[in-house]
N, C-alpha and C positions, 0 to 999 in steps of 0.2 A: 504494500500500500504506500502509496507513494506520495499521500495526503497529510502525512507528518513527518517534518526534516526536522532532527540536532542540529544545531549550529555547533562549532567548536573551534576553538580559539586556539591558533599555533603560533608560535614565534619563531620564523626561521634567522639562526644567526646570517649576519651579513657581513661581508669581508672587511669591509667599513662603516664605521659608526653602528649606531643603535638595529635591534633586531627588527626583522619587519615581523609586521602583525599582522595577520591572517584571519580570516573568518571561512571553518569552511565545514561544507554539508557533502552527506552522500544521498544522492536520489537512486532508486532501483526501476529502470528502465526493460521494456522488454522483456517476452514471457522465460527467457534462460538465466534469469537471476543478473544481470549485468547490470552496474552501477556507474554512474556519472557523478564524479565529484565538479559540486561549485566554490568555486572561492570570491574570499572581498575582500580589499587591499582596505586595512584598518589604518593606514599610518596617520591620515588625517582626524580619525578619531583619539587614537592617542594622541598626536598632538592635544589635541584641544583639551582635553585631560586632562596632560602636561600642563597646557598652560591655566588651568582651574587650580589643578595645586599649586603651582606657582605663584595665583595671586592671590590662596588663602594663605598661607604661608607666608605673604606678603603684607594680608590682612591683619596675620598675628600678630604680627612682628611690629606693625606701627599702634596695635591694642596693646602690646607691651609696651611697648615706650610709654605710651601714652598715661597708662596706666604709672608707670615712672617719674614723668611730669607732673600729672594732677599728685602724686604721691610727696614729691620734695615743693609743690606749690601751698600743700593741704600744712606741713612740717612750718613752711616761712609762715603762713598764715597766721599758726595757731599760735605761734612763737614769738611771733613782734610783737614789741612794747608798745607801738602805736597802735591805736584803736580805728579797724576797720570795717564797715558795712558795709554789702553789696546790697543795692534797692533796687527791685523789679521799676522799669521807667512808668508805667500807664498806672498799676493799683500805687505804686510805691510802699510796696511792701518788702519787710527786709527781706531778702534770700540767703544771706551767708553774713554772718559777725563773727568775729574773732571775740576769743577770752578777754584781750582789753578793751574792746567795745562793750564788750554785755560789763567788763566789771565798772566801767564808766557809768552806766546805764544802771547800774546797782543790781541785775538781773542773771540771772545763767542762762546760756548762750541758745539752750531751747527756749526759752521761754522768751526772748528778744526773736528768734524768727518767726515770721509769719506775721508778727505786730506792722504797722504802718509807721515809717519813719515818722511821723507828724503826732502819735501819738507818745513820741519819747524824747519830744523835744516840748520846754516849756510852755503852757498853753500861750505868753504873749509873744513869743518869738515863733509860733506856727507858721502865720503868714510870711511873713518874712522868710524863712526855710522856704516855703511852695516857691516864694516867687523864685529866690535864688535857684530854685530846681528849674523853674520856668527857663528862667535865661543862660543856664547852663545846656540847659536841654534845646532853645534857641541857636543860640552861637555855637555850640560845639567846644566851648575854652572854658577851661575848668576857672573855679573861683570859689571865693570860701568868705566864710561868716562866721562872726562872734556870735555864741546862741549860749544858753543855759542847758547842759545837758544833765538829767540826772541829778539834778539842783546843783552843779556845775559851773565854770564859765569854759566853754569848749571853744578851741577854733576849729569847725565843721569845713573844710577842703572838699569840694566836687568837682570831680570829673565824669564823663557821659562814656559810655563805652556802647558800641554799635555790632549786636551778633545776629544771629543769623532769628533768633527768636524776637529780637527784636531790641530796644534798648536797655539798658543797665546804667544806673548812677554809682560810682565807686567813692563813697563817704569818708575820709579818715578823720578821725576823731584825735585833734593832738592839744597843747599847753600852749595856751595862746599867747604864755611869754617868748615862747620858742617858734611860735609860726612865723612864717618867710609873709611879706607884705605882697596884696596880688599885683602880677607886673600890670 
């Protein structure tokens, strides 16, 4: 019956370079039992295979690093004396503080995300904050403000950062006898 073929897969070595790949069946033809082998030249499917692993393994390798990066980025973060917030641009809600932010902020560092920068800054200097987010988020040039943080006197530094989700405010929180004057 000659309504079901195996396929089967050979590799014949080649005098040069890689082995060729094969794909091959036997049909039984005619009533004396006589068989007709087919074949199919795979090389192009193993390439393409080749190059699937190639670009997973390629995948891994920039998911490691990567993971490398965010790894000694997550170390500076947590580590700096200066106090930093990342604020989502549109709710302006925090998404990332570091330990001396929330401890500026008198809070642990769960408990500061998710909050809205506006409600951790003194209720008369709110406005003042929005707008300076206003015109940062305008211009594109970072710029900073004396605010009460934490019943506090903070110098608040913004800068705007543009990803692919969308925008981000980058907060630091420093000693406003030590903050640099905006140029």
């Amino acid at each position: 019956d000659g309504s079901h073929q195996t396929w089967r897969q050979v590799n014949i070595p080649a005098a040069d370079g890689p082995d060729v790949p094969l794909s091959f069946c036997a049909i039984r033809v005619g009533p004396k039992g006589r068989m007709i082998a087919l074949g199919r030249d795979l090389r192009s499917v193993a390439e393409l295979q080749q190059q699937l692993v190639d670009a997973q393994q390629a995948l891994e390798r920039d998911y490691l690093r990567l993971r490398h990066l965010e790894s000694r980025y997550r170390i500076l973060f947590d580590l700096t004396s200066e106090g930093v917030l990342v604020v989502e641009g549109k709710q302006l809600k925090i998404i990332e503080a570091n330990p001396a932010a929330a401890g500026v902020l008198g809070e642990p560092v769960l408990k500061v995300v998710g909050r809205s920068i506006l409600d951790c800054v003194d209720s008369v200097a709110r406005a003042q904050v929005a707008q300076l987010l206003d015109t940062v988020h305008a211009s594109g040039k970072p710029d900073q403000l004396l605010v009460r943080l934490g019943g506090q006197p903070v110098t608040l530094s913004v800068s705007v950062m543009h990803e692919e989700a969308g925008e981000l405010f980058l907060l630091r929180v420093g000693d406003p006898s030590t903050a640099p004057t905006p140029s």
